[in-house]
C-alpha positions in Angstrom: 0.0 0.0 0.0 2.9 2.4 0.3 4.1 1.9 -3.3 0.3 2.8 -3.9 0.4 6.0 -1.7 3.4 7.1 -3.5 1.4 7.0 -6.6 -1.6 8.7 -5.4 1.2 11.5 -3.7 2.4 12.1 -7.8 -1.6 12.7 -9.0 -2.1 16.1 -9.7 -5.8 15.9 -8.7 -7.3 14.8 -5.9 -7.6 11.3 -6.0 -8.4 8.6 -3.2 -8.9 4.3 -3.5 -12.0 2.7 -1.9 -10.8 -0.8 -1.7 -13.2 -4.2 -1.9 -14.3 -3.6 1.6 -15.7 -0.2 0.9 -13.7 2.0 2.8 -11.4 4.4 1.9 -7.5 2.4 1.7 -5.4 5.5 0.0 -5.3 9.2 0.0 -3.0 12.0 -1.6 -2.8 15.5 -0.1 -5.1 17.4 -2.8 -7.7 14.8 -1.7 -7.2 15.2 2.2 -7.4 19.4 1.3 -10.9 18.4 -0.2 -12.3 16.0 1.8 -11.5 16.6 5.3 -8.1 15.2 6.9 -9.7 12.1 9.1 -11.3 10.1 5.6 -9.0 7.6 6.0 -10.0 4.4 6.7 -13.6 5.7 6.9 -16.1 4.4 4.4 -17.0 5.9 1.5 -20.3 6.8 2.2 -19.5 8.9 5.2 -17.0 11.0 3.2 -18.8 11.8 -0.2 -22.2 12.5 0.7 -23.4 13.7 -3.0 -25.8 10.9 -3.9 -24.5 11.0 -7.9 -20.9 10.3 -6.5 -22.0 7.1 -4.3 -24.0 5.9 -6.7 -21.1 6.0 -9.6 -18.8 4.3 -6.7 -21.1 1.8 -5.7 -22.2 0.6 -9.6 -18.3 0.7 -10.4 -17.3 -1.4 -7.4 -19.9 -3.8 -8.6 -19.6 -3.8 -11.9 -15.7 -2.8 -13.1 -17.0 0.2 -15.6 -15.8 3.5 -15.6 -17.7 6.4 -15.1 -18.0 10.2 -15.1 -20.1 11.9 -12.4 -20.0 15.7 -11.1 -19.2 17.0 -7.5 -19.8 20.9 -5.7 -17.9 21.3 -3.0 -18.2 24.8 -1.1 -15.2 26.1 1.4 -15.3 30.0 2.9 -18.0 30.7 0.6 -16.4 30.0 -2.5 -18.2 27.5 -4.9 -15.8 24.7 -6.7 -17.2 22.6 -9.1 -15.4 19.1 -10.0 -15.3 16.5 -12.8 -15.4 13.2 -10.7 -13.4 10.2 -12.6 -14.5 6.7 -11.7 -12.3 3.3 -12.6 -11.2 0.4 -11.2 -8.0 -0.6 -10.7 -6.7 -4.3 -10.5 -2.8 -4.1 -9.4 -0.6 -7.1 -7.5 -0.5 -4.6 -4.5 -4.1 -3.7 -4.4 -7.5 -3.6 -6.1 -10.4 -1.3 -6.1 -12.1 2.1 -7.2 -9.8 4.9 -8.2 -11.5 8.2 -7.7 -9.9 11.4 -9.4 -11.6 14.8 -8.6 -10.8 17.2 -11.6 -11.7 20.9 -10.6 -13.5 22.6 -12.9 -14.5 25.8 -11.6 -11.9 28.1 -13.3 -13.1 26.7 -16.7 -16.8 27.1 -16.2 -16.3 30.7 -14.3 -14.4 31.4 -18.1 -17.4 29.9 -19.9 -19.6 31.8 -17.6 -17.7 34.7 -18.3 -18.1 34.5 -22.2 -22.0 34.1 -22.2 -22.1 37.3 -20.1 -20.0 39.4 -22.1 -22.2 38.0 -25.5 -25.0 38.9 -23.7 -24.0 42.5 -22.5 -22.9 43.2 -26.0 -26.0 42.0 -27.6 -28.0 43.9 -25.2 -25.9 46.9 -25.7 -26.7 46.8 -29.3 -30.0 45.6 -29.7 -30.9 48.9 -28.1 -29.6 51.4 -30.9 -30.7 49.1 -33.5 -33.9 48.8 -32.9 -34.4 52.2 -32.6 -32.6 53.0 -36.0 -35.4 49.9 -37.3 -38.1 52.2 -36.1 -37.1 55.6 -37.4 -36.4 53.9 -40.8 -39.6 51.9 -40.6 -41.3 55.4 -39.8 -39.4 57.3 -42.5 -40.3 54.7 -45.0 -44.2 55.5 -43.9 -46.1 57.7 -42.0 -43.1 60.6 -41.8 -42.3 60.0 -45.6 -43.1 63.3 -46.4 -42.9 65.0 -43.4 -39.6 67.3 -43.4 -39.6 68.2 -39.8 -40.3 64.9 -38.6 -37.3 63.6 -41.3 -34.4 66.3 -40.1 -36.0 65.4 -36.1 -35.8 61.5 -36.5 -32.7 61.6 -38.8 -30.7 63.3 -35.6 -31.7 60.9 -33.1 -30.6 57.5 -35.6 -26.9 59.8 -36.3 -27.1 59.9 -32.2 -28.1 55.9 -32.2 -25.3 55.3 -35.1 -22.4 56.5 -33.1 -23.5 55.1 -30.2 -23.1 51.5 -31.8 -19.7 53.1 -33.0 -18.4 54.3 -30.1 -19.3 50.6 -28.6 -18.1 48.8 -31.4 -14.8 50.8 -31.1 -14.3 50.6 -27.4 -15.1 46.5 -28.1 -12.0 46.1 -30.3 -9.5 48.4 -28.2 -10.9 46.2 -25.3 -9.8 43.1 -27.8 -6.2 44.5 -28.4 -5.3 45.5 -24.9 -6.2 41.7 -23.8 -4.1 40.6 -26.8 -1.1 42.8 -25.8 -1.5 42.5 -21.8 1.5 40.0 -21.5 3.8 42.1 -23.5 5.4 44.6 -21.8 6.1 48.1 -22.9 9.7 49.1 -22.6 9.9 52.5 -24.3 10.3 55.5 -22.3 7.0 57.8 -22.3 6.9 61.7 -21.0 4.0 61.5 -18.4 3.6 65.3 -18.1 3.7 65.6 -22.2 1.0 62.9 -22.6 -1.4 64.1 -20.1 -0.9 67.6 -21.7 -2.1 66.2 -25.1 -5.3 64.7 -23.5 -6.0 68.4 -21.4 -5.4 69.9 -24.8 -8.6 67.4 -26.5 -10.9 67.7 -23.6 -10.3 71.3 -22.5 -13.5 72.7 -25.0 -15.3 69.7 -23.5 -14.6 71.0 -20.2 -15.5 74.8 -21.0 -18.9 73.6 -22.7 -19.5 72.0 -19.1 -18.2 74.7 -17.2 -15.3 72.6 -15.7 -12.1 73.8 -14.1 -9.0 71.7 -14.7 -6.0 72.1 -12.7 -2.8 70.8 -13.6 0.7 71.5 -12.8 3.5 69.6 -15.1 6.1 67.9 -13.9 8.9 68.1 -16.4 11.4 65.4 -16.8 8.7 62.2 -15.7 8.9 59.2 -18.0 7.7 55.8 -17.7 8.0 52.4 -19.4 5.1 52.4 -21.5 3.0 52.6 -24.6 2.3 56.4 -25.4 -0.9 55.7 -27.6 -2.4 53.4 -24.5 -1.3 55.8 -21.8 -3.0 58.6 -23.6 -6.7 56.5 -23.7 -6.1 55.9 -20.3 -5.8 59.8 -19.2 -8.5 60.7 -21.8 -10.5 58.0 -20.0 -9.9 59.0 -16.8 -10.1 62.6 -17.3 -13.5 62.4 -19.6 -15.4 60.6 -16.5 -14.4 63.1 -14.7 -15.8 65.8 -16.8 -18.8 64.2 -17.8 -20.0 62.8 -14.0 -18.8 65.3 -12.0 -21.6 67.7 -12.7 -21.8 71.3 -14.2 -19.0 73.8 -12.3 -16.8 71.0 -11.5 -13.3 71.6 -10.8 -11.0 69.0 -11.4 -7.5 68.2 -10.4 -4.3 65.7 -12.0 -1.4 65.6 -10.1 1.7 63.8 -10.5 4.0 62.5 -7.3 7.0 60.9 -7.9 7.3 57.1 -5.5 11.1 56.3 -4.4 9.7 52.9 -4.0 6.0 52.1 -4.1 5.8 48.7 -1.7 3.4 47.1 -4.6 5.9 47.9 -7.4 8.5 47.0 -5.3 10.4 49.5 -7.4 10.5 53.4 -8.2 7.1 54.8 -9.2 4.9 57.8 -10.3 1.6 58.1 -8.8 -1.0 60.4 -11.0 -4.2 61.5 -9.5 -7.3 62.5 -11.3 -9.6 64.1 -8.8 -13.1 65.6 -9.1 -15.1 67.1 -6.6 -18.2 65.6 -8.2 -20.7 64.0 -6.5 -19.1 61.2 -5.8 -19.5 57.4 -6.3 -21.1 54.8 -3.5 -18.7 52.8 -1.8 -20.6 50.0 -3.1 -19.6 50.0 -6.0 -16.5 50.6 -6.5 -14.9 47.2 -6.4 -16.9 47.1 -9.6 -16.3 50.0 -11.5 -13.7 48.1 -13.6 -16.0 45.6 -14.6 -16.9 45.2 -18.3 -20.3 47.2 -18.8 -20.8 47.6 -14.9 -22.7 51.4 -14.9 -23.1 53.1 -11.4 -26.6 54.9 -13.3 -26.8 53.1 -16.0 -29.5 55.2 -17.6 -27.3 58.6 -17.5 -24.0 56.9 -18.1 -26.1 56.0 -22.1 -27.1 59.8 -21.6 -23.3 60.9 -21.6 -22.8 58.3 -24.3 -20.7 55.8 -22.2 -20.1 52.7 -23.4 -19.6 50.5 -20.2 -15.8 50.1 -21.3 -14.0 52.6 -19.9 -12.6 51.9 -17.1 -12.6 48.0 -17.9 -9.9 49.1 -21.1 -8.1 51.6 -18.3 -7.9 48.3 -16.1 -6.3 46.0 -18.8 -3.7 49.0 -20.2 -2.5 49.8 -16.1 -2.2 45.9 -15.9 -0.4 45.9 -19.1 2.0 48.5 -17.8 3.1 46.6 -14.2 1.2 49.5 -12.6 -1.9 49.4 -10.6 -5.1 51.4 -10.3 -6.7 52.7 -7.0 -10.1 54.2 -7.1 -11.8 56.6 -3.7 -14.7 58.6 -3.7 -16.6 60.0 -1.0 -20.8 60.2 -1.6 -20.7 64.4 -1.6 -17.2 65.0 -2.0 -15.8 63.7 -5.2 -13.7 60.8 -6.1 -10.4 60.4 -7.0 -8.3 57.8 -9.8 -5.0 56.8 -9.0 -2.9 54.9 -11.5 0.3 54.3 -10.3 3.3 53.3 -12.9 6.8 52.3 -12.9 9.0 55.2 -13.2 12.1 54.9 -16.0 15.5 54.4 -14.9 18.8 55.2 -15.6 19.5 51.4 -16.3 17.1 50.8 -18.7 18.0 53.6 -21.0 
């Protein structure tokens, strides 16, 4: 039986052997971490209480087939959900049911994952496009001849068209950053310079809103990076901040230098977009970076936000070794923190 344990011990799933008499004659860690640490030598139905399990043990101890069965297992509130491999084994050292548990929750969370994000983009779509249906359906009818109703309904579908743009746009920038997230960017990028050329688009946005925006350069700031994906992360930043924070906003970007931030473990630069807005609920910021996840999901379509934003700001910061850290106070504003490597010397 120890020549057996050894084998069990080199499984890379939890696995365990119910011998002839029922009861449980092997173990290998993974399956103790599972299971409970006492199983051994207990029988089998006292351990795996999930009927479909015992019966699969039970009809392969009887009859030598193997068989597939599925197992949920639930530890600190997370859910796991297993593939369950059934067969018997006939050896000189020992015979009986080998049972492998293969964990499948990773896969099916993916899976899970996928049908979501077809849903949310079909939902995101359906919306414009069956409003566009209408107004042509409408046009092609009653309003044929109708010149106000044409130069009325004719502005709201150009409003519907870039919507589905804008979505379709944000949907393949979401698609590259994934692609590229691995690769690292190694080429040095002026920080001060790039958030310039993002003040310099959205300043007229800004003025239309009646928003202040304070910022004082820090010359001689360069980071590791991608200057095209550092840019949409400023203009994402700073765009949210303009279009949520509410008329007579006054918004501030900083930059702070980090001799060594303790989760880069390395040099850093710290930039801070704050608004004095009102503010986000607590509740949902552990969510904001989640693709199409809208605190008001009605006015966020109003503003002609895509969901995206701060899902494609996620992926780029990851990209980039930095890290992103989001505040807000109901009342008093919130504030974006994306913290980068700073450039050295050595990698010049």
């Amino acid at each position: 039986m120890q020549g057996l344990a050894s084998v069990l011990a080199g499984i890379p799933l939890a696995a365990l052997l119910i011998g002839p008499d029922q009861r449980i004659a092997a173990t290998n860690p993974a399956a103790l971490d599972l299971l409970g640490q006492g199983i051994g030598g207990r029988h089998f139905l006292t351990a795996l209480r999930q009927p479909d399990v015992l019966t699969a043990i039970e009809s392969t101890l009887r009859d030598h087939a193997p068989r597939r069965t599925g197992y949920q297992a639930s530890d600190s509130g997370r859910d796991s959900s297993f593939v369950v491999h059934v067969a018997y084994i006939d050896t000189p050292e020992s015979h009986g049911v080998l049972v492998c548990f293969e964990d499948m929750t990773e896969r099916e969370q993916a899976a899970q994952m996928r049908r979501d994000f077809v849903a949310n983009v079909s939902h995101e779509l359906r919306t414009p496009l069956t409003a566009l249906m209408g107004f042509i359906e409408t046009l092609q009818g009653p309003a044929r001849r109708d010149d106000k109703a044409i130069d009325r309904f004719l502005g709201i579908m150009q409003t519907e068209a870039a919507r589905m743009e804008r979505l379709v746009r944000d949907l393949l920038s979401l698609s590259r950053v994934e692609s590229e997230e691995r690769v690292r960017p190694r080429e040095p990028v002026d920080l001060s310079g790039t958030i310039g050329s993002v003040l310099y688009m959205l300043r007229p946005m800004a003025r239309e809103r009646g928003c202040e925006i304070a910022f004082d350069p820090v010359e001689g700031i360069e980071v590791p990076g991608n200057a095209d994906q550092l840019q949409q992360v400023f203009t994402n930043l700073v765009e949210n901040a303009i279009k949520y924070g509410g008329a007579g906003n006054h918004i501030t970007i900083t930059i702070e230098t980090l001799d060594k931030d303790v989760t880069l473990r390395a040099p850093g630069v710290a930039v801070r977009v704050r608004d004095r807005g009102p503010g986000i609920d607590p509740l949902h910021i552990p969510r904001l970076t989640e693709r199409f996840y809208r605190v008001d999901t009605h006015r966020s379509r109003e503003m002609g936000g895509t969901g995206l934003g701060l899902a494609i700001v996620k992926h780029i910061v990851n990209r980039h070794r930095g890290r992103l850290r989001i505040s807000s106070t109901p009342g008093e504003g919130s504030e974006f923190m994306v913290i980068l490597p700073r450039w050295t010397a050595s990698q010049g």
